[in-house]
Every structure is written in structure tokens, then in C-alpha cells.
C-alpha positions in Angstrom: -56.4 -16.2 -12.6 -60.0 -15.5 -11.0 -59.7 -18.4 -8.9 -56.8 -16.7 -7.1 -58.4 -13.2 -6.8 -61.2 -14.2 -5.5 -61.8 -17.5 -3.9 -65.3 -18.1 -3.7 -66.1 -17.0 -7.0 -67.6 -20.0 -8.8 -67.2 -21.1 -12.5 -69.7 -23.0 -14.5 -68.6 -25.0 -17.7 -70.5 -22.5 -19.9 -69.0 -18.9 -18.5 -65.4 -20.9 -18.4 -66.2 -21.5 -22.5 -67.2 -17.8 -22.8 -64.4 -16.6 -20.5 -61.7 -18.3 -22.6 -63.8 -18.4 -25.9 -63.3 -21.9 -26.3 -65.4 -25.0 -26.6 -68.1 -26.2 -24.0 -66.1 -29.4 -24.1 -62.6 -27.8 -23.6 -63.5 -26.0 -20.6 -65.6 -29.2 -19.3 -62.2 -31.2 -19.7 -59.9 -28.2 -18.3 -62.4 -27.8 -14.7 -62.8 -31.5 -14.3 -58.8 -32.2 -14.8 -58.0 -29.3 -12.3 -60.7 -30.6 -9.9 -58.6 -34.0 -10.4 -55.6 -32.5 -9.7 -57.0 -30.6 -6.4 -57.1 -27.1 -7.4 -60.7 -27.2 -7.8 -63.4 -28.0 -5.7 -67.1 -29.1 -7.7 -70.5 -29.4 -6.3 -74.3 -29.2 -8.4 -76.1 -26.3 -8.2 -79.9 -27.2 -9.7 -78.6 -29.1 -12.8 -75.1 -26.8 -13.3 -71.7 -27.8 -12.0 -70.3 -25.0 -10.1 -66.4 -25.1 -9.7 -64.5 -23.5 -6.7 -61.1 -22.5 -5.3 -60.1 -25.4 -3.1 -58.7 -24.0 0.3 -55.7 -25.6 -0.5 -55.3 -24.0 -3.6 -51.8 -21.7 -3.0 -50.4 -25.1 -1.4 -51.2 -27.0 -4.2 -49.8 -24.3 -6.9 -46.7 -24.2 -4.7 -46.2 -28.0 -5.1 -47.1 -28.2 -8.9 -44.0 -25.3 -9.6 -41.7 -27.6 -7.7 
């Protein structure tokens, strides 16, 4: 996905719902269970979480196809 092509591009739970035309909630529950799982990285930005790559992330998609 986007995370792969580009790294530092960051989602927000409201362009993920958009993106994937699916609920606010859906996409809040997808980000957080991938942060979980260490594929993504999360910080605030003013009152938005914003969702990152995590360095790790090729390692970590490796793993999980194992």
C-alpha cells in the first residue's frame, strides 16, 4: 500500500476513511490494530493522530507472511 511507497507519508483516521470509503471507526480500529502489531508508528499532530511507516516495517511484513 501507501505505507510501502512512501514511508514518511502520514495517515490520519479521517483520509484512511475517505481513502478506503469506509467508516471513521473502521479505519480508527484498522491504524490502531496495525500500530499494535508494529507496522505503524502514531504520534499527535495539534489534536489529529497521524500514523506512520515504522522503520521496521518490510521486517515486520516478512515475519507476518511466515
Amino acid at each position: 500500500g501507501d505505507a510501502l511507497r512512501d514511508p514518511s507519508e502520514g495517515f490520519t483516521i479521517n483520509a484512511q476513511s475517505r481513502r478506503n470509503r469506509g467508516t471513521y471507526q473502521t479505519a480508527r480500529t484498522d491504524l490502531l490494530s496495525l500500530e499494535v502489531l508494529g507496522l505503524l508508528t502514531k504520534s499527535r499532530v495539534g489534536n489529529k493522530f497521524v500514523f506512520r511507516s515504522s522503520p521496521q516495517l518490510s521486517e515486520h511484513l516478512r515475519t507476518l507472511g511466515e
